[in-house]
N, C-alpha and C positions, 0 to 999 in steps of 0.2 A: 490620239488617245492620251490622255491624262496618265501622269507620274508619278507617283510616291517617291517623295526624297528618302530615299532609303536607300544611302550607299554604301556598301561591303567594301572594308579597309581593312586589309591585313587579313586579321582570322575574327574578325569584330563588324559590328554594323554603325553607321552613324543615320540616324533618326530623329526628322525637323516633323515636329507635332505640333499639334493645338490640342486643346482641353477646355471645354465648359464649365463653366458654375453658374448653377442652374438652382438657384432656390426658390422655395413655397414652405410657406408654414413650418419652418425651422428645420426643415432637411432640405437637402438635395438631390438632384436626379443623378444615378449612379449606373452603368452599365454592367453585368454581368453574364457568364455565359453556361454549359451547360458541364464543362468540363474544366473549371476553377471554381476554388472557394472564397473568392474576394471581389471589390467590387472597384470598378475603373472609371475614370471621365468620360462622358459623353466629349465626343471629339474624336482626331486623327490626323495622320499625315499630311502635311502640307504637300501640296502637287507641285512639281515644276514650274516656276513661273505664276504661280500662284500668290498673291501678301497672305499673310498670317489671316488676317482681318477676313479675305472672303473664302477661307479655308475654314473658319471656324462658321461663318455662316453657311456653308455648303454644308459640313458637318452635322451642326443642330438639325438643319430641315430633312435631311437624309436619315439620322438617328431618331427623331422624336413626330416628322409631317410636320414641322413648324417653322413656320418662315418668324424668326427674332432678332433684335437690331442686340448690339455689342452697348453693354455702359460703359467698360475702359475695362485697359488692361491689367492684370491683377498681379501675374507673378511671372517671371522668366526661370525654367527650372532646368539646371542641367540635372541629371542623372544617368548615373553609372550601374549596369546591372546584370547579371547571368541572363539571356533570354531564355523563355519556357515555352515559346510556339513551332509549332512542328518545325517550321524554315528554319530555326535558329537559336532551336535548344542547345544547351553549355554553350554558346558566343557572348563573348560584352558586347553589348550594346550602350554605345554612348547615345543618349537621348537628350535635345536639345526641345523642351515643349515652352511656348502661348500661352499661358490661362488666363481667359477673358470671360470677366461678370459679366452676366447676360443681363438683358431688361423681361421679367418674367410679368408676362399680362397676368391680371389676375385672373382670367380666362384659361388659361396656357393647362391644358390638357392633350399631353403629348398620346399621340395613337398610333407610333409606328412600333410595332415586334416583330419578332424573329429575322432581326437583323441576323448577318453571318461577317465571321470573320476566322480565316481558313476553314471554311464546313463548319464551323459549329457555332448553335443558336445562339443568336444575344438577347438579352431580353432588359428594360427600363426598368428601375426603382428605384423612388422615394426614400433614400437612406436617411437616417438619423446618427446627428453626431455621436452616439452614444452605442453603436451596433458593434457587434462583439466581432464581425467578420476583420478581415482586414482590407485597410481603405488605400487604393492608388489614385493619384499620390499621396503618400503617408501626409505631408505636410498640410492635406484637406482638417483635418481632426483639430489644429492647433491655431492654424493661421484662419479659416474663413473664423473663427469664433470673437476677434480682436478684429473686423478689416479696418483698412485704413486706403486713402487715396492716390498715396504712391504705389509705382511698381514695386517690388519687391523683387532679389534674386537670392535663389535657394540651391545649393547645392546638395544634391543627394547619391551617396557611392554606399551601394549594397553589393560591391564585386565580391 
C-alpha cells in the first residue's frame, strides 16, 4: 500500500507534494472543496518511493481522468503554515511542493468530480487570474503571468 510522505516532527508535520499547472485559454485548472473558500493545485503528496515526476502524473489522472505528459519543472516551493484539515488543524506544516507545467492537449477536458479529500467533496475549475477568491499557492497570481524556463524557488512562511 502506497505512502504519503507526511511525517509528524515534533508538534508539526513535514509534507513532500506536487502541484499542477494546468492551463487553457488563460486560466487554470484549480481544485476546490465544499468546506473552504479558496482554491488549490490540482496535485498531491508524493508516496514513498515515489520521483516527484510520476507522482504528479498519478496525480493529474486521478484528479482530472487524464492521462498528461509533464513540459518541465516550474517552481520548488517551500512553505510554512497553520494547517486547517481536521488531522492537523493549529500544526505547522513545513511543506516542501513540485510545480510542474503540464502539456495541456487542446482537447483536454478533464471529467473527473467529487474527488474527496478527508470526506469532503472536491470539485475542478477553470480559475482566472483575476478571481477575487484566494489562490494556493499565492505565488500562482504573480509568477505563472511572466513564465520563464528556469526553475524557480519561492519561499513562503504564513506561520
Amino acid at each position: 500500500m502506497a505512502q504519503d510522505i507526511c511525517v509528524p516532527v515534533g508538534d508539526g508535520y513535514v509534507n513532500v507534494r506536487v502541484g499542477a499547472i494546468i492551463e487553457k485559454d488563460g486560466k487554470i485548472l484549480m481544485v476546490t472543496n465544499e468546506s473552504v473558500d479558496y482554491y488549490y493545485s490540482v496535485g498531491g503528496r508524493i508516496h514513498l518511493g515515489e520521483s516527484a515526476g510520476d507522482a504528479i502524473r498519478r496525480e493529474v489522472l486521478e484528479e482530472t481522468g487524464c492521462a498528461m505528459e509533464i513540459d518541465r519543472l516550474g517552481f520548488i516551493h517551500e512553505d510554512f503554515f497553520i494547517g486547517d484539515s481536521m488531522a492537523k488543524q493549529g500544526k505547522l506544516i513545513h511543506e516542501i511542493g513540485f510545480y510542474f507545467y503540464m502539456k495541456t492537449p487542446a482537447d483536454f477536458a478533464p471529467h473527473a468530480e467529487n474527488l474527496e479529500a478527508e470526506g469532503r467533496g472536491e470539485h475542478l475549475e477553470w480559475v482566472s487570474p483575476d478571481t477575487e477568491k484566494t489562490v494556493f499557492p499565492a505565488f500562482f497570481r504573480t509568477e505563472l503571468a511572466k513564465p520563464v524556463q528556469t526553475v524557480r524557488h519561492i519561499v513562503t512562511d504564513e506561520r
